[in-house]
VEXDREN-2710 file (C-alpha; in Angstrom, 1 decimal):
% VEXDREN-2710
k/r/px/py/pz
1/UNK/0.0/0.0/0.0
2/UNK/1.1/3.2/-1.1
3/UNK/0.2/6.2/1.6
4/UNK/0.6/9.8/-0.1
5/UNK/2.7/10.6/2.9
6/UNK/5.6/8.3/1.6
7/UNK/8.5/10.1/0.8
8/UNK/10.6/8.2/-0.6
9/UNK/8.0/7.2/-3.5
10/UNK/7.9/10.7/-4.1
11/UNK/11.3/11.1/-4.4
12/UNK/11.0/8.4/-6.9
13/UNK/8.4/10.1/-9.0
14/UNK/10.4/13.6/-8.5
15/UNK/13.5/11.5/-10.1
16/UNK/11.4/10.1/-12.9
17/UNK/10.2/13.3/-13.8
18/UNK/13.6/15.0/-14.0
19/UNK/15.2/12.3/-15.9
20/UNK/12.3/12.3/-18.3
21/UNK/12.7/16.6/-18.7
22/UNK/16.8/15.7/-19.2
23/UNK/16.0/13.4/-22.2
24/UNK/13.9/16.0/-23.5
25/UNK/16.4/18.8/-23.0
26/UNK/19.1/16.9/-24.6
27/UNK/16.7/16.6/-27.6
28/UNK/16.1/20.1/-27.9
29/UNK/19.7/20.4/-27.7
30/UNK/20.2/18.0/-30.9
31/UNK/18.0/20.4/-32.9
32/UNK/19.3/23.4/-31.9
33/UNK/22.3/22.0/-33.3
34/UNK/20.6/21.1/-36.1
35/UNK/19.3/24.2/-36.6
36/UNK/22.6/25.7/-36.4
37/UNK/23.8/23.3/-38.9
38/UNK/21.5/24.4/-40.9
39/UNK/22.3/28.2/-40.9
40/UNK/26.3/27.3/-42.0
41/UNK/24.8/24.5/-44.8
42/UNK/22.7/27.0/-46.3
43/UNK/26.0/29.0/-47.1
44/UNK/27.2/26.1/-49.2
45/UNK/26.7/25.3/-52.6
46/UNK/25.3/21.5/-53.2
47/UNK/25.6/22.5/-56.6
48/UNK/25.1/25.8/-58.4
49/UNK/21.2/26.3/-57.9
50/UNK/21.2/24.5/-54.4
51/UNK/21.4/23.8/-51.0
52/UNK/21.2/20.8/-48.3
53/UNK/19.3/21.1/-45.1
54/UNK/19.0/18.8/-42.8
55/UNK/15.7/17.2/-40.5
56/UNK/14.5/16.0/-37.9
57/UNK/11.4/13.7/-36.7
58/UNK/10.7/11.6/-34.2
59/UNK/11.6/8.2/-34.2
60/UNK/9.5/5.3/-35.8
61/UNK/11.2/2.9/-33.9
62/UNK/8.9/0.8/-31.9
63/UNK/11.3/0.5/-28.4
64/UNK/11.8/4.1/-28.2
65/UNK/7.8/4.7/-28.7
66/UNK/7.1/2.5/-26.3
67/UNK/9.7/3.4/-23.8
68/UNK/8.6/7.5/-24.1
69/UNK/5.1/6.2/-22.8
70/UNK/6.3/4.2/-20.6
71/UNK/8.3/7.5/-18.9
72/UNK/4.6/9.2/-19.4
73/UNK/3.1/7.0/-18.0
74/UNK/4.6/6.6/-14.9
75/UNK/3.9/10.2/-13.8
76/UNK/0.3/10.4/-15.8
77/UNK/-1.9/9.6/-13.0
78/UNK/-0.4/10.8/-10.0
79/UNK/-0.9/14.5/-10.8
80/UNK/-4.4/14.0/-11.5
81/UNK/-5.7/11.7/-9.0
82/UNK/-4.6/11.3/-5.5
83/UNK/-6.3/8.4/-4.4
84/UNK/-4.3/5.1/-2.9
85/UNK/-5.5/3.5/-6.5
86/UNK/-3.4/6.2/-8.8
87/UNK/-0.4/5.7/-6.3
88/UNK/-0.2/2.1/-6.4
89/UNK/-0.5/2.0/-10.2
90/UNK/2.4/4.6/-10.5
91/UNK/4.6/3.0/-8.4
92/UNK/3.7/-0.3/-10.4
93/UNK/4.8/1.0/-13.4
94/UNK/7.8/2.3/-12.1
95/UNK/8.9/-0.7/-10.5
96/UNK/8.4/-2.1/-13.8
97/UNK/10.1/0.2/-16.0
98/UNK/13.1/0.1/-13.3
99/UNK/13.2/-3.6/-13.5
100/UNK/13.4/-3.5/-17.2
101/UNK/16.2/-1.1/-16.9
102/UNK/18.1/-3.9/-14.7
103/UNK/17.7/-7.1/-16.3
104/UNK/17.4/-5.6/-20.3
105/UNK/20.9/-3.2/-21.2
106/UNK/20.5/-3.4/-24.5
107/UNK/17.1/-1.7/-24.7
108/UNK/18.2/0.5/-21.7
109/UNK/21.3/2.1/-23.1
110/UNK/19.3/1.9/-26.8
111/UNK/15.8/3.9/-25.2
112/UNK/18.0/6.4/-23.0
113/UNK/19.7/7.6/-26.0
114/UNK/18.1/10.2/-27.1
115/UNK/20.2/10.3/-30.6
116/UNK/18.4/7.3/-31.6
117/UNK/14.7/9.4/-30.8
118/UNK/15.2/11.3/-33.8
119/UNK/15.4/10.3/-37.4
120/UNK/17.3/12.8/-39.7
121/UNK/17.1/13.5/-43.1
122/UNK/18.4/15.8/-45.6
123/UNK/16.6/17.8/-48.1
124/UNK/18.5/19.2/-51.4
125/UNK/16.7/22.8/-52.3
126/UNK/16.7/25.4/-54.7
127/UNK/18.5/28.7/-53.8
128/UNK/15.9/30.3/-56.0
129/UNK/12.6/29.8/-53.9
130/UNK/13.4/27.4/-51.1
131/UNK/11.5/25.0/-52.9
132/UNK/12.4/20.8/-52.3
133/UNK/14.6/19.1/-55.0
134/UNK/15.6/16.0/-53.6
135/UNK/14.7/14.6/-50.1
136/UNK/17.0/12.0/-48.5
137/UNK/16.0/9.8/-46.1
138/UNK/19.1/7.7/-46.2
139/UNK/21.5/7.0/-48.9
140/UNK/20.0/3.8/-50.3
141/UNK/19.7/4.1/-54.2
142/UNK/22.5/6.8/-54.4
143/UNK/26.0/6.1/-56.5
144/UNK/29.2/6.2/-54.1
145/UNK/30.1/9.5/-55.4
146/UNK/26.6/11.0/-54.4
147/UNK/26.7/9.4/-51.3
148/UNK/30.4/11.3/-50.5
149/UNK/29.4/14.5/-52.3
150/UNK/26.0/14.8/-49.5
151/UNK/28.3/13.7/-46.1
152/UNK/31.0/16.0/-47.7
153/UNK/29.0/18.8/-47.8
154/UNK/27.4/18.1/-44.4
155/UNK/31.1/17.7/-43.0
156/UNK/32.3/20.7/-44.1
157/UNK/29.3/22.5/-43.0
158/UNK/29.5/21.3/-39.9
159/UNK/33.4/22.1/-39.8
160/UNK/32.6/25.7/-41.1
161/UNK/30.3/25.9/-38.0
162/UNK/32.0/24.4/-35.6
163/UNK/35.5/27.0/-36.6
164/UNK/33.0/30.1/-37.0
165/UNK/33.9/30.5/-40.5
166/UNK/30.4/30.9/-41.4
167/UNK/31.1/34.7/-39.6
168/UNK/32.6/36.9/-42.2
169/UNK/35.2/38.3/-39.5
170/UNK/36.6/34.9/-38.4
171/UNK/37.4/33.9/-42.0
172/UNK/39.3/37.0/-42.7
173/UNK/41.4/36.7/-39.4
174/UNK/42.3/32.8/-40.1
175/UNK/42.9/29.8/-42.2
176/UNK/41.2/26.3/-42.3
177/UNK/42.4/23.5/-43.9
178/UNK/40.9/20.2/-44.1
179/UNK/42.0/17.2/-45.8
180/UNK/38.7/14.6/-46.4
181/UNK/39.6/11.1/-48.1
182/UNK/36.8/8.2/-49.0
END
């Protein structure tokens, strides 16, 4: 039985909820970066009339579905209801989503990844209008120079960011150079 007076299961629940708004922060902090990305890829050439940006969505993949309800759900009913019932089915589901994270690694260190909660794509468009040209969802279909040519240009993009030479100022002040092989 749980009694609403019990500390330590709300110390439990207080833990849940900050490791659940942690996943989601590092998220946020994935498409910022993105975002960022974005800003220094839109600077380079694909090819004379275009551009690549770059996606995000939120994983198809049925483990890390289920395992962002399963963080849900262990703090859903507790705010709502505070009868002895909503208590003992919160503390049920976390003692079972604790237990999976002791006797199942694999999926543990898979679900508390948050890289794998997003699927990326890229999207090739024109300079002209922002309009799409090609969308690529992963490089299946593509020759191996069109694969290299799209992480190039995503490299270097990410380089350019990364050493601020998307800023005018900081590429008049120093020298790059990067030397990419297959």
């Amino acid at each position: 039985c749980i009694e609403p007076e019990n500390e330590v299961f709300f110390e439990v629940l207080e833990a849940i909820a900050l490791f659940q708004a942690d996943l989601h922060k590092y998220v946020e902090e994935i498409q910022e970066n993105i975002t960022n990305l974005n800003q220094s890829l839109h600077t380079i050439d694909y090819t004379p009339d275009t551009y690549i940006q770059l996606q995000t969505e939120n994983s198809r993949d049925p483990e890390i579905r289920e395992f962002r309800q399963l963080l849900k759900d262990c703090l859903v009913d507790v705010g709502r209801q505070r009868t002895e019932a909503a208590y003992e089915a919160s503390f049920a589901r976390v003692r079972d989503l604790i237990t999976r994270f002791k006797d199942d690694a694999r999926w543990t260190a898979k679900v508390t990844d948050v890289r794998y909660w997003l699927s990326f794509a890229a999207v090739e468009r024109y300079r002209a209008d922002d309009s799409e040209k090609h969308y690529y969802s992963d490089s299946s279909g593509k020759s191996g120079g069109q694969k290299a040519k799209l992480a190039y240009t995503i490299l270097a993009s990410a380089i350019a960011f990364q050493f601020g030479l998307e800023q005018q100022r900081a590429a008049r002040q120093s020298f790059r150079f990067v030397v990419v092989d297959e």
